[in-house]
MARBA-3410 file (N, C-alpha, C, O; in Angstrom, 1 decimal):
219
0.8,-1.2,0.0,0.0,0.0,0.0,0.9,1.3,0.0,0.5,2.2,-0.7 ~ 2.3,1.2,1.0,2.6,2.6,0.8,3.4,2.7,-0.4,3.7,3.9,-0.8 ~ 3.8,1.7,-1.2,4.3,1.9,-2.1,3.5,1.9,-3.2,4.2,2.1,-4.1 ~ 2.3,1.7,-3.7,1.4,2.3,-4.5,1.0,3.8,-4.1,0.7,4.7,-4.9 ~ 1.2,4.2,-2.5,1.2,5.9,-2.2,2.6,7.1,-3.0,2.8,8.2,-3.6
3.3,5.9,-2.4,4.4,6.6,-3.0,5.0,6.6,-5.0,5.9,7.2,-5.7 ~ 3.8,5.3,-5.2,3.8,5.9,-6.7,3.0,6.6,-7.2,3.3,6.7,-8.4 ~ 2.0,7.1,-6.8,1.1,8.2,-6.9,1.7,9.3,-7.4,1.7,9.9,-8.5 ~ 2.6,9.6,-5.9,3.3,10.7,-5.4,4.1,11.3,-6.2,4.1,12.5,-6.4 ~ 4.8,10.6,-6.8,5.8,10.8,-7.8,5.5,11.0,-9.1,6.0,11.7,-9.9
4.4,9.9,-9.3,3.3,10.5,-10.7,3.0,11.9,-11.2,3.1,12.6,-12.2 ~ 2.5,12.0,-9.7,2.0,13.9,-9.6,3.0,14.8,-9.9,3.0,15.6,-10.8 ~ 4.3,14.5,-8.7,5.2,15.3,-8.7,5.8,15.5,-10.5,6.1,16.7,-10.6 ~ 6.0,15.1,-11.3,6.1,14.9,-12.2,5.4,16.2,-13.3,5.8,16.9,-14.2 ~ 4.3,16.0,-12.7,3.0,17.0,-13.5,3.0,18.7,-12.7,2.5,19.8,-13.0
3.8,18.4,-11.6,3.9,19.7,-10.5,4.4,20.8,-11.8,4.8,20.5,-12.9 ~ 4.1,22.5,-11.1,4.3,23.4,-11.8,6.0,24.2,-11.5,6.6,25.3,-11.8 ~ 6.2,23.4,-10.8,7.6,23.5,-10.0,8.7,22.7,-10.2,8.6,21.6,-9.6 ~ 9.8,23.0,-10.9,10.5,22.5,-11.9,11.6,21.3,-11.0,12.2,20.2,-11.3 ~ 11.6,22.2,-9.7,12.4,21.1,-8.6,11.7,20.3,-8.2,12.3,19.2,-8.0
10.1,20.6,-7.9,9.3,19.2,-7.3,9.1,18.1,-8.6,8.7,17.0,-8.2 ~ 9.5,18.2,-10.0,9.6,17.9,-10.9,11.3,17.1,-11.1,11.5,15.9,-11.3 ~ 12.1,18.0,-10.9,13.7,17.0,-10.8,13.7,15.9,-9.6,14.5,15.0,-9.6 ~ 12.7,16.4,-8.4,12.7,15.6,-7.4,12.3,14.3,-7.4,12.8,13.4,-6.8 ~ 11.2,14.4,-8.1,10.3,13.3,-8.7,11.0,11.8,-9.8,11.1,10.6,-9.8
11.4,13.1,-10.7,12.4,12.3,-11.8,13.5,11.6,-11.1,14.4,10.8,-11.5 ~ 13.4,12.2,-9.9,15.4,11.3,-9.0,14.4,10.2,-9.1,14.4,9.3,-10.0 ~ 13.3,10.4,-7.6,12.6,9.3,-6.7,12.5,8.1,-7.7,12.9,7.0,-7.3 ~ 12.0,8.4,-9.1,11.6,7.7,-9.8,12.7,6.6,-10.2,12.5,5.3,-10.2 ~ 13.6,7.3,-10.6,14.8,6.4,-11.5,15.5,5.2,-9.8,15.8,4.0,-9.8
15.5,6.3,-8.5,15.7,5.3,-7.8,15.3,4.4,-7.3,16.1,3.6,-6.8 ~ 13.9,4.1,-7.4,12.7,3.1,-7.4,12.3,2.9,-8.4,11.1,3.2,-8.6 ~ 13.1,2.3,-9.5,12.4,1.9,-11.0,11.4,0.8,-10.7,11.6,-0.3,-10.2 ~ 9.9,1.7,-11.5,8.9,1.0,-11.9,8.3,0.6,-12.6,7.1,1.0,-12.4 ~ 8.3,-0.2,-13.8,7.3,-0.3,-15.4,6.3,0.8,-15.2,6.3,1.8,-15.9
5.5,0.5,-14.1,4.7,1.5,-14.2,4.7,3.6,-14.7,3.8,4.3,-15.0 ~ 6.4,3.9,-14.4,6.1,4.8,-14.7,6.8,4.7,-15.9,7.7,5.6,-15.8 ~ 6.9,4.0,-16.9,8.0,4.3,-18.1,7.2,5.2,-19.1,7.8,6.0,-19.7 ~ 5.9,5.0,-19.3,4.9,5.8,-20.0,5.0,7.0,-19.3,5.8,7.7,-19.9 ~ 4.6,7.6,-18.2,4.9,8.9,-17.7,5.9,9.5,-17.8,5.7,10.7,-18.2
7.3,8.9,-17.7,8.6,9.3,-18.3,8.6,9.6,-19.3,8.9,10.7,-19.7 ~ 8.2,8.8,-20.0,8.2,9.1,-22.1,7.5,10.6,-22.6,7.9,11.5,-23.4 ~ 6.2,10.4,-21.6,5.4,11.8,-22.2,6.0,12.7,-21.8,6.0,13.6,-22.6 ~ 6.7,13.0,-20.2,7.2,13.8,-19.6,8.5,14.5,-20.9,8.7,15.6,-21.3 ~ 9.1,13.5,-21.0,10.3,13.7,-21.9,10.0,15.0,-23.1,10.8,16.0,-23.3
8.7,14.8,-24.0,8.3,15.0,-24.8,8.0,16.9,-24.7,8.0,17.8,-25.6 ~ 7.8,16.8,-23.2,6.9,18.0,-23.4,7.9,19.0,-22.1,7.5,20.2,-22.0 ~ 9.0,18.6,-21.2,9.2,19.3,-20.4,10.4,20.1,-20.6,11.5,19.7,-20.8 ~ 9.9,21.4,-20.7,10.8,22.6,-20.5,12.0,22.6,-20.4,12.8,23.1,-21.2 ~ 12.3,21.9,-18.7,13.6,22.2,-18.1,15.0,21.2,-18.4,15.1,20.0,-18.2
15.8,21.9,-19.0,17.0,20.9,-19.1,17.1,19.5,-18.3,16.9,18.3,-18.6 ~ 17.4,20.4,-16.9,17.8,19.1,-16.1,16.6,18.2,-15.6,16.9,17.0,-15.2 ~ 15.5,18.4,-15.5,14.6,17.9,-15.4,14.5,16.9,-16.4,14.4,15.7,-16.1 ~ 14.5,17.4,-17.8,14.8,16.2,-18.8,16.2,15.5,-18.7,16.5,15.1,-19.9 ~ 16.7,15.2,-18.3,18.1,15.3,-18.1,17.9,13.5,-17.2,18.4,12.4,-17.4
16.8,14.2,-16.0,17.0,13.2,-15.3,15.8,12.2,-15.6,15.8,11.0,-15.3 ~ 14.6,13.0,-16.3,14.2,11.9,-16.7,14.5,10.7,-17.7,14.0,9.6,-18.0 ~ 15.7,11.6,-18.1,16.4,9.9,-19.2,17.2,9.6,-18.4,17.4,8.4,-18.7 ~ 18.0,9.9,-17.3,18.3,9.2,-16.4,17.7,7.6,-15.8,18.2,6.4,-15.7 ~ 16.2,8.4,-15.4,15.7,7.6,-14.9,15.0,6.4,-16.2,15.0,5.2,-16.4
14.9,7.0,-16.5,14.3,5.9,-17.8,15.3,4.9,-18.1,14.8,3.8,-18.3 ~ 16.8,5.1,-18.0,17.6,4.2,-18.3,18.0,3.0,-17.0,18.5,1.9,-17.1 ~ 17.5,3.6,-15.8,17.0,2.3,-14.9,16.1,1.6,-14.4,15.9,1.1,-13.3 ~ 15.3,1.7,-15.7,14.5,0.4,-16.2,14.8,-0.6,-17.2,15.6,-0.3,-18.1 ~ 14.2,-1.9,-17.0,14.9,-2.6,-18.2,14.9,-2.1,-19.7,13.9,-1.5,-19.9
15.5,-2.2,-20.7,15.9,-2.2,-21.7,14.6,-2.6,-23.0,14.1,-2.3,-24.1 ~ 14.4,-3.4,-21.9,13.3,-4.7,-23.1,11.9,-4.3,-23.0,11.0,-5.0,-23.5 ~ 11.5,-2.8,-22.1,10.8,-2.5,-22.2,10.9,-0.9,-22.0,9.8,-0.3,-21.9 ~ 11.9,-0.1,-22.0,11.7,1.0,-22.2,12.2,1.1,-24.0,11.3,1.7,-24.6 ~ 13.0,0.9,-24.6,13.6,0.7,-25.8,12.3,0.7,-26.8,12.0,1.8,-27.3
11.4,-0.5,-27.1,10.4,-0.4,-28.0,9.7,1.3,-27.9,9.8,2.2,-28.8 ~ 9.4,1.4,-27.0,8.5,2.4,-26.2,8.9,4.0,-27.0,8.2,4.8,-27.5 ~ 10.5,4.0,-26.9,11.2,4.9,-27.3,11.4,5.0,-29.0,11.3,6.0,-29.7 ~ 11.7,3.8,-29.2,11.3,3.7,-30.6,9.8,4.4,-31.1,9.8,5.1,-32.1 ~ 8.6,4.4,-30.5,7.6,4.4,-31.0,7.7,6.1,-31.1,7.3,6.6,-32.2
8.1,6.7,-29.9,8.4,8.6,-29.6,9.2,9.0,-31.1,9.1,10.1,-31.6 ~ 10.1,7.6,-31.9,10.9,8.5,-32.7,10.1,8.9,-33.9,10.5,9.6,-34.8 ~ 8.9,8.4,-34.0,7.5,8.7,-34.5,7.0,9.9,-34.5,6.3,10.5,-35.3 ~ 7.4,10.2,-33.4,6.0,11.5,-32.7,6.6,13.0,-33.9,7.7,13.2,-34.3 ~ 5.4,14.0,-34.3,5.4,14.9,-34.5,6.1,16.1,-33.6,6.9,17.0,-34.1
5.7,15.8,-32.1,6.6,17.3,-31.7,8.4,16.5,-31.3,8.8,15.5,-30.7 ~ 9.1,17.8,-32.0,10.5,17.6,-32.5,10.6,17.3,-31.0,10.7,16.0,-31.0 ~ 10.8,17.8,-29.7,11.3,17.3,-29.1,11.3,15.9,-27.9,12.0,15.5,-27.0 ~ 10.1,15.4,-28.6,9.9,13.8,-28.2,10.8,13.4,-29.0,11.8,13.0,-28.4 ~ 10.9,13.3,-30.3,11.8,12.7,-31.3,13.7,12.8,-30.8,14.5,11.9,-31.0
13.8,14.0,-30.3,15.0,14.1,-30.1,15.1,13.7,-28.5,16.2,13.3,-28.2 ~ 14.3,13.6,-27.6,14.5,13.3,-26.2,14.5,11.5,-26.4,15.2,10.9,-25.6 ~ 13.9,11.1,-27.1,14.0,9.9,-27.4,15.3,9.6,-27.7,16.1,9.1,-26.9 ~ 15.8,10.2,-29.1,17.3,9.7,-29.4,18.4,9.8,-28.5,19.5,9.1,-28.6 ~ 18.1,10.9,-27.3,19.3,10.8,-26.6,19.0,10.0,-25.6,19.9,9.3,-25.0
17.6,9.9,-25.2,17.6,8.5,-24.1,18.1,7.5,-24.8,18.9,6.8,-24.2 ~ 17.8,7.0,-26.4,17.8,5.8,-26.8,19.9,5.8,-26.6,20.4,4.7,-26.4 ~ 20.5,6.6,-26.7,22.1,6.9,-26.9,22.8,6.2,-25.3,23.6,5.4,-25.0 ~ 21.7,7.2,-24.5,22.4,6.6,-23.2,22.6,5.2,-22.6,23.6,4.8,-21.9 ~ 21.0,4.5,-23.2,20.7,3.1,-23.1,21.5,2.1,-23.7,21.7,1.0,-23.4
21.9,3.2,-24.8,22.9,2.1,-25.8,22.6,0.4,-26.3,23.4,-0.5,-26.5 ~ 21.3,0.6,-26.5,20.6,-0.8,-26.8,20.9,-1.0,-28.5,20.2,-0.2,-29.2 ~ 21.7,-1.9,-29.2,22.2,-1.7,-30.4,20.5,-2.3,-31.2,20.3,-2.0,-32.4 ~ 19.7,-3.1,-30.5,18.7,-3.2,-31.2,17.7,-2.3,-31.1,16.6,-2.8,-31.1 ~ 17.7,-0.8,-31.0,17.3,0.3,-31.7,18.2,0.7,-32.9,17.7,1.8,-33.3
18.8,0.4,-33.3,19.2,0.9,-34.4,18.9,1.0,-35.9,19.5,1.8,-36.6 ~ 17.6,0.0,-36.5,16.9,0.1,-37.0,16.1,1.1,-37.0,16.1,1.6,-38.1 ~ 15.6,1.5,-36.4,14.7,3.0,-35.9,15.7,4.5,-36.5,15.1,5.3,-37.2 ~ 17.2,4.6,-36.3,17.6,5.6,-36.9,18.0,6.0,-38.1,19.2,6.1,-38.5 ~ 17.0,6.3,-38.8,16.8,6.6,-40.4,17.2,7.5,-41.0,17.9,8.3,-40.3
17.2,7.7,-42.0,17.8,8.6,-42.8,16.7,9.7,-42.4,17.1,10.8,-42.6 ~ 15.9,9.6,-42.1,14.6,11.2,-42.1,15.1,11.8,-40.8,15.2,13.0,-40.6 ~ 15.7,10.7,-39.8,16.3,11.4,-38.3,17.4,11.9,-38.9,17.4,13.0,-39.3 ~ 18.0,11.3,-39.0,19.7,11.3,-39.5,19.7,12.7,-40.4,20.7,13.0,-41.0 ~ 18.5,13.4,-40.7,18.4,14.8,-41.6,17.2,15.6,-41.7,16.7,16.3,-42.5
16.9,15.0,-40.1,15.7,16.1,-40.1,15.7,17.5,-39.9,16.7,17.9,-39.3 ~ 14.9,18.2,-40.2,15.0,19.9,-40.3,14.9,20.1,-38.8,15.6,21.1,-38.7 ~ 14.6,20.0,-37.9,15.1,20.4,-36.5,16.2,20.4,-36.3,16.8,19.5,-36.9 ~ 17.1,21.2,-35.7,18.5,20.7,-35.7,18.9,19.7,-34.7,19.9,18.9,-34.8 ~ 17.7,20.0,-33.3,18.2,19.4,-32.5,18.3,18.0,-32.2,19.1,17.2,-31.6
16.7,17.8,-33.2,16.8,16.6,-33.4,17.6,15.4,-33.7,17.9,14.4,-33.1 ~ 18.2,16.2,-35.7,19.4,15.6,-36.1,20.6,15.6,-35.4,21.3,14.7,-35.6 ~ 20.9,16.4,-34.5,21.9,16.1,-33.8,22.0,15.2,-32.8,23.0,14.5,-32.7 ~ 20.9,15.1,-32.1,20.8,13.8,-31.1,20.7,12.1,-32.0,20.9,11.0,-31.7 ~ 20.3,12.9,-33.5,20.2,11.4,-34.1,22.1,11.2,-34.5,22.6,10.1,-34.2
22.8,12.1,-34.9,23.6,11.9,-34.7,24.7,10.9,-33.9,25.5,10.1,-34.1 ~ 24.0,11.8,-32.3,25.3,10.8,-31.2,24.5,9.6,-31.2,24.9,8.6,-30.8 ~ 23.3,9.7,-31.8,22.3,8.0,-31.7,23.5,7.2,-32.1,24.3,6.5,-31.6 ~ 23.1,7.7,-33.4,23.7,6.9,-34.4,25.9,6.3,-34.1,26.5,5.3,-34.1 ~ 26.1,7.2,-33.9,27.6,6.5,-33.3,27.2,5.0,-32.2,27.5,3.8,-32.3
26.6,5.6,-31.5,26.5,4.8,-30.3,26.0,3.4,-30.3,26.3,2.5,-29.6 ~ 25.0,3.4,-31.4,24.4,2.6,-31.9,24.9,1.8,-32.7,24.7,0.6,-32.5 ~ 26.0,2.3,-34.0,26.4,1.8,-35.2,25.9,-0.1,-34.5,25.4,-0.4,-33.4 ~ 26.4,-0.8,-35.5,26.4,-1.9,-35.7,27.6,-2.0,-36.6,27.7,-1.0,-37.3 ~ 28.7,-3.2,-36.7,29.6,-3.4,-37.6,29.3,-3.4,-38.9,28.3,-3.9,-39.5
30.2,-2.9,-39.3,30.0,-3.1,-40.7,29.2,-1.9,-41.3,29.2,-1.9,-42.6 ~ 28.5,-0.8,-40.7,27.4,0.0,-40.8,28.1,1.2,-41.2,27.5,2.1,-41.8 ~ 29.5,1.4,-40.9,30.1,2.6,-40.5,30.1,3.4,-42.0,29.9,4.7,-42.1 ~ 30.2,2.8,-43.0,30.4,3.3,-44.4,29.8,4.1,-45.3,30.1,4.9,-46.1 ~ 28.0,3.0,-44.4,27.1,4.2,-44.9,26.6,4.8,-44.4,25.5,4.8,-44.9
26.6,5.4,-43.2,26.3,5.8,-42.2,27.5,7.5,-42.1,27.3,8.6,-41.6 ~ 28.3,7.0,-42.7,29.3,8.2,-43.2,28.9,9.1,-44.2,29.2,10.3,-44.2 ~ 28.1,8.3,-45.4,27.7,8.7,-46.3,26.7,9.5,-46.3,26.6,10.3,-47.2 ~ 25.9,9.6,-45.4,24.7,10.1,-44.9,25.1,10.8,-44.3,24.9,11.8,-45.0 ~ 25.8,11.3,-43.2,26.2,11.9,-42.5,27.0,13.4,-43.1,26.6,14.5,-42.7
27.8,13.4,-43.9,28.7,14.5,-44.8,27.2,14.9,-45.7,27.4,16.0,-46.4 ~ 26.3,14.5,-45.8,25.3,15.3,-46.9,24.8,16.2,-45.7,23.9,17.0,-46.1 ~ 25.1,16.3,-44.6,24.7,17.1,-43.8,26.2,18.5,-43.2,26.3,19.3,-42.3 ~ 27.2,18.1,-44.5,28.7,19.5,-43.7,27.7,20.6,-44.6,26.9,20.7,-45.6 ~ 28.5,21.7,-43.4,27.9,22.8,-43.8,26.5,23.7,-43.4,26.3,24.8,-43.9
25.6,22.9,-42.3,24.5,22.8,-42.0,24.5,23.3,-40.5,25.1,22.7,-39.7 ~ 23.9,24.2,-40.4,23.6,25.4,-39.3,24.9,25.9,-38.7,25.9,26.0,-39.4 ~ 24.8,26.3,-37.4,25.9,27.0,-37.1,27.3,26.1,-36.0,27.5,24.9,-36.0 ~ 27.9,27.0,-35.4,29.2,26.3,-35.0,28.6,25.1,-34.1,29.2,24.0,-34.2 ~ 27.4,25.3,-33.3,27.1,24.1,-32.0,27.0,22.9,-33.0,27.5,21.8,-32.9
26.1,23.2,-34.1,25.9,22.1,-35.0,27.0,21.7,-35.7,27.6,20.6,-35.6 ~ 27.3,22.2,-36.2,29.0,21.6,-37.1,29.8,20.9,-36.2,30.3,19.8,-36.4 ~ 29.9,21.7,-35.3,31.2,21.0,-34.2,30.6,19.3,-34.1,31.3,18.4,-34.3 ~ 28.7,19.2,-33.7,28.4,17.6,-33.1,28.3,17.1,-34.3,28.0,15.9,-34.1 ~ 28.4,17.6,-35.9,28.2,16.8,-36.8,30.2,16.4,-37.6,30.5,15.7,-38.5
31.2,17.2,-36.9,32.0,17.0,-36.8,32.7,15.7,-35.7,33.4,14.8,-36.2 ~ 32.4,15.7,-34.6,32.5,14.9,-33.6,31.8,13.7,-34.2,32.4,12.7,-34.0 ~ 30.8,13.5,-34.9,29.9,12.1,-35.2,31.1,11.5,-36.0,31.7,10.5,-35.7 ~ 31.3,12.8,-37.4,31.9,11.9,-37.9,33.6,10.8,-37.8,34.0,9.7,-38.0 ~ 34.0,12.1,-37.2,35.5,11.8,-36.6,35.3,10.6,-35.6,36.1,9.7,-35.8
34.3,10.6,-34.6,34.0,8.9,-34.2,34.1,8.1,-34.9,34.7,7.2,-34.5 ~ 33.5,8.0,-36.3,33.2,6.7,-37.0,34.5,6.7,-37.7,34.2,6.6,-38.9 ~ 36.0,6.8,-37.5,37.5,6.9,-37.7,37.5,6.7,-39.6,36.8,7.2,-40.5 ~ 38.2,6.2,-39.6,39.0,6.2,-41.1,38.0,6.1,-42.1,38.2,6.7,-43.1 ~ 36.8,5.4,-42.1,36.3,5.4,-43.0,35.6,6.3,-43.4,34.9,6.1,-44.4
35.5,7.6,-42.9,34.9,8.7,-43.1,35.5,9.3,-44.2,35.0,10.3,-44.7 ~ 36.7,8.8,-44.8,37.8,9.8,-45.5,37.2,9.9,-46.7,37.0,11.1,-47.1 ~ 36.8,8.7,-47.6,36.8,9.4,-49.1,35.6,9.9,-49.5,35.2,10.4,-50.6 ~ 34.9,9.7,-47.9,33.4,11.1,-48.4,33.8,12.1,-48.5,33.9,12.7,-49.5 ~ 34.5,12.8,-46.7,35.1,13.8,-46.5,35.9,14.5,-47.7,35.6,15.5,-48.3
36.7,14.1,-47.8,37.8,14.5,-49.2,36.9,14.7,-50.4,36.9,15.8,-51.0 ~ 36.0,13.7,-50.8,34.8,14.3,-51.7,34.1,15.7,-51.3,34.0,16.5,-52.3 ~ 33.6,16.0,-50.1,32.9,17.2,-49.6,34.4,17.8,-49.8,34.0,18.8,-50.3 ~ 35.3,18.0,-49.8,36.2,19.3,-50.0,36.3,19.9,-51.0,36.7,21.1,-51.1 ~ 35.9,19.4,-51.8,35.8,19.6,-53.0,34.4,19.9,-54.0,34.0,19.9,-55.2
33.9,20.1,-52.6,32.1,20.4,-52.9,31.7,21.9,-53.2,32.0,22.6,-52.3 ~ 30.8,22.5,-54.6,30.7,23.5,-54.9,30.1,25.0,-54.2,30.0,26.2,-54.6 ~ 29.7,24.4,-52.6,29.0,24.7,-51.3,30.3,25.6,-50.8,31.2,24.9,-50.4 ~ 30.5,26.6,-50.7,32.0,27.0,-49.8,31.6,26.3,-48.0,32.3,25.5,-47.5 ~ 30.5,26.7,-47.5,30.2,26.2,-46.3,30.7,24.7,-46.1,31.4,24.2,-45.3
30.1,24.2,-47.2,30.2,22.4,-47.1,31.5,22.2,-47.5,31.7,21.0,-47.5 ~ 32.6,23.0,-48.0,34.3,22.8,-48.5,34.4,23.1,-47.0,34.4,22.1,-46.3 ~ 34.4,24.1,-46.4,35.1,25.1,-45.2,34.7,23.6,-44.2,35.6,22.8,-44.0 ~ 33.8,23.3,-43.7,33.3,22.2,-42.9,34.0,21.1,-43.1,34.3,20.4,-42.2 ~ 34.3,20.9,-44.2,34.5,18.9,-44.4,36.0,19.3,-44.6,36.7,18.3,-44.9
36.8,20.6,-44.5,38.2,20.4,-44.3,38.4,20.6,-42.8,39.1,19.9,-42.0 ~ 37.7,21.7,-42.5,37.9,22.0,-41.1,37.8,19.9,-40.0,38.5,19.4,-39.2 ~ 36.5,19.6,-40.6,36.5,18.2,-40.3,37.7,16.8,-40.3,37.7,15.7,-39.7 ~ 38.4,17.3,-41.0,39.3,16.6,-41.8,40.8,16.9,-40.4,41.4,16.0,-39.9 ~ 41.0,18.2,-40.2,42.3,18.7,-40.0,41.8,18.1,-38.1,42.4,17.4,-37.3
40.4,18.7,-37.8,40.2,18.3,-36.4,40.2,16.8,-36.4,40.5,16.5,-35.2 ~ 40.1,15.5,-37.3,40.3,14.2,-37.2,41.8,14.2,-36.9,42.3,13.6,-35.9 ~ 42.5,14.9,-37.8,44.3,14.7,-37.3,44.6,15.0,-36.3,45.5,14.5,-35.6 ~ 43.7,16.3,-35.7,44.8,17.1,-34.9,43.7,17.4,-33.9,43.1,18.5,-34.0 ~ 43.4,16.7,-33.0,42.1,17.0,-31.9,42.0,18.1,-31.0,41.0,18.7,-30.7
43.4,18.4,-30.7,43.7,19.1,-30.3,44.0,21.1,-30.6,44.5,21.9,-29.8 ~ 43.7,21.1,-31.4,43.7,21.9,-32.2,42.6,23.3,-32.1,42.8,24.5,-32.1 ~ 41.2,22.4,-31.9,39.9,23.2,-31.2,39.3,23.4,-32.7,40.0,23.7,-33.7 ~ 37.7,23.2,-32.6,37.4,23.8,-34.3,37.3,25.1,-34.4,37.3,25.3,-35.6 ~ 37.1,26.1,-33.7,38.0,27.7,-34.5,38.7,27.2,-34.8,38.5,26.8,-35.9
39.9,27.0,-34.5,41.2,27.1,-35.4,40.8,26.2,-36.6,40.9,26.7,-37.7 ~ 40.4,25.1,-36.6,40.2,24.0,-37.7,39.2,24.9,-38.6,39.3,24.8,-39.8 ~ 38.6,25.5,-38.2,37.2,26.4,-39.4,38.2,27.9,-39.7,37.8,28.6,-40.7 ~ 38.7,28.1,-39.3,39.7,29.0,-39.5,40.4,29.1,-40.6,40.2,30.0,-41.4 ~ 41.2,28.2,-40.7,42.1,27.3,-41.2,41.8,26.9,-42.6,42.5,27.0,-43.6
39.8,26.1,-42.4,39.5,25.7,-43.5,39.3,27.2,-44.3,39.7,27.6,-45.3 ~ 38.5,27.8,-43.4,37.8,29.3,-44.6,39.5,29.4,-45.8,39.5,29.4,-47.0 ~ 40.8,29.5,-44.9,42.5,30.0,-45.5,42.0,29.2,-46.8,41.6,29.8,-47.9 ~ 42.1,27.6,-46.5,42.2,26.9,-48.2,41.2,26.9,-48.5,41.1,25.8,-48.9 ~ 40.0,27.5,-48.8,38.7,27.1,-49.0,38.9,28.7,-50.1,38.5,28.9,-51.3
39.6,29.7,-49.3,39.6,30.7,-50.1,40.3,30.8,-51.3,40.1,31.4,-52.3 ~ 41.8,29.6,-50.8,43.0,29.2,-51.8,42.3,28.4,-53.1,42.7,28.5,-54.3 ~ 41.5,27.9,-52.8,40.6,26.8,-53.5,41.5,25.5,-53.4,41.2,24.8,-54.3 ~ 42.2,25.2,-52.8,43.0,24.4,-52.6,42.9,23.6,-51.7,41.7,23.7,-51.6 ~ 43.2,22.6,-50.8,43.9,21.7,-49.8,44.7,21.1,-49.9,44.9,20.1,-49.1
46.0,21.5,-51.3,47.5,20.7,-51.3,48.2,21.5,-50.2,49.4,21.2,-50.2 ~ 47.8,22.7,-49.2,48.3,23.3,-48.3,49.0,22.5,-47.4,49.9,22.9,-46.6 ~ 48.3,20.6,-47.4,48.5,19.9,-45.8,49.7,19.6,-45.2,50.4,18.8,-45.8 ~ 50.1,20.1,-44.1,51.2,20.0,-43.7,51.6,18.2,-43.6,52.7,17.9,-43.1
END
């Protein structure tokens, strides 16, 4: 009985207009994982405001089993409002369950929200499956050049995860009629060698040869 009180409680707290009785709820929850609230997590995901409040509800979501929050999450990568779709991908990222990977499509992998494609992004690394990496690259570079630095940098980072086989797209996009999409897939290129480096200096660097029309510049 008190623990049907105390899943009430947490139900509510959840729906509260108070963003901490809200993070509070999302802890209680994930520390007491229950099937029962994996649906209230999901919708919560979809619709709440607060960073860390979302933050913790994929927290909590990720200590529940797999074999039943995973389908569930798949179904959100469905949903019309963008940010179910993308709170999905980064829960589905955390969970790291490789049998979602089916689910990340080319429509995620390039959809017009950014934020979404971006979380499909770190999906997608996380997720890969062997042998996937090739075209999954390919898909990936039809997107250099696309919105601003936060987005270039994580569509930079995706690709530089998925290592060497990124190259002879990349090297293709250098040479793409787009100056954005040349400046990006070199800057891409120089941050895979040199990580260290930071991408200012790598987008920097690209605009120099991009203006040269060149990249026999490479040191």
């Amino acid at each position: 009985m008190q623990k049907d009180t105390d899943t009430t409680r947490a139900l509510q707290g959840l729906e509260s207009g108070s963003s901490s009785v809200r993070l509070q709820a999302a802890l209680t929850v994930g520390t007491t994982p229950d099937p029962r609230f994996i649906d209230k997590l999901i919708e919560r995901c979809g619709i709440e405001p607060d960073f860390f409040v979302r933050d913790m509800l994929t927290w909590a979501l990720t200590r529940h089993p797999a074999s039943l929050t995973v389908p569930k999450l798949v179904g959100e990568l469905r949903s019309e409002r963008a940010q179910a779709r993308s709170q999905a991908l980064h829960t589905l990222s955390k969970i790291g369950d490789r049998r979602a990977w089916p689910a990340i499509t080319r429509a995620l992998l390039t959809d017009a929200d950014e934020e979404v494609a971006r979380s499909a992004w770190r999906a997608a690394v996380v997720l890969l499956p062997e042998g996937e990496g090739l075209e999954l690259a390919g898909v990936l570079t039809t997107q250099l050049g696309r919105g601003e630095r936060e987005t270039q940098l994580s569509l930079s980072r995706a690709l530089i995860a998925l290592g060497e086989v990124i190259m002879p797209a990349l090297r293709a996009a250098t040479q793409d009629p787009d100056p954005r999409v040349r400046q990006h897939a070199i800057a891409t290129e120089r941050l895979s060698r040199d990580p260290d480096a930071g991408f200012e200096f790598a987008i920097e660097e690209a605009k120099r040869i991009a203006v040269l029309g060149t990249t026999s510049q490479e040191e």
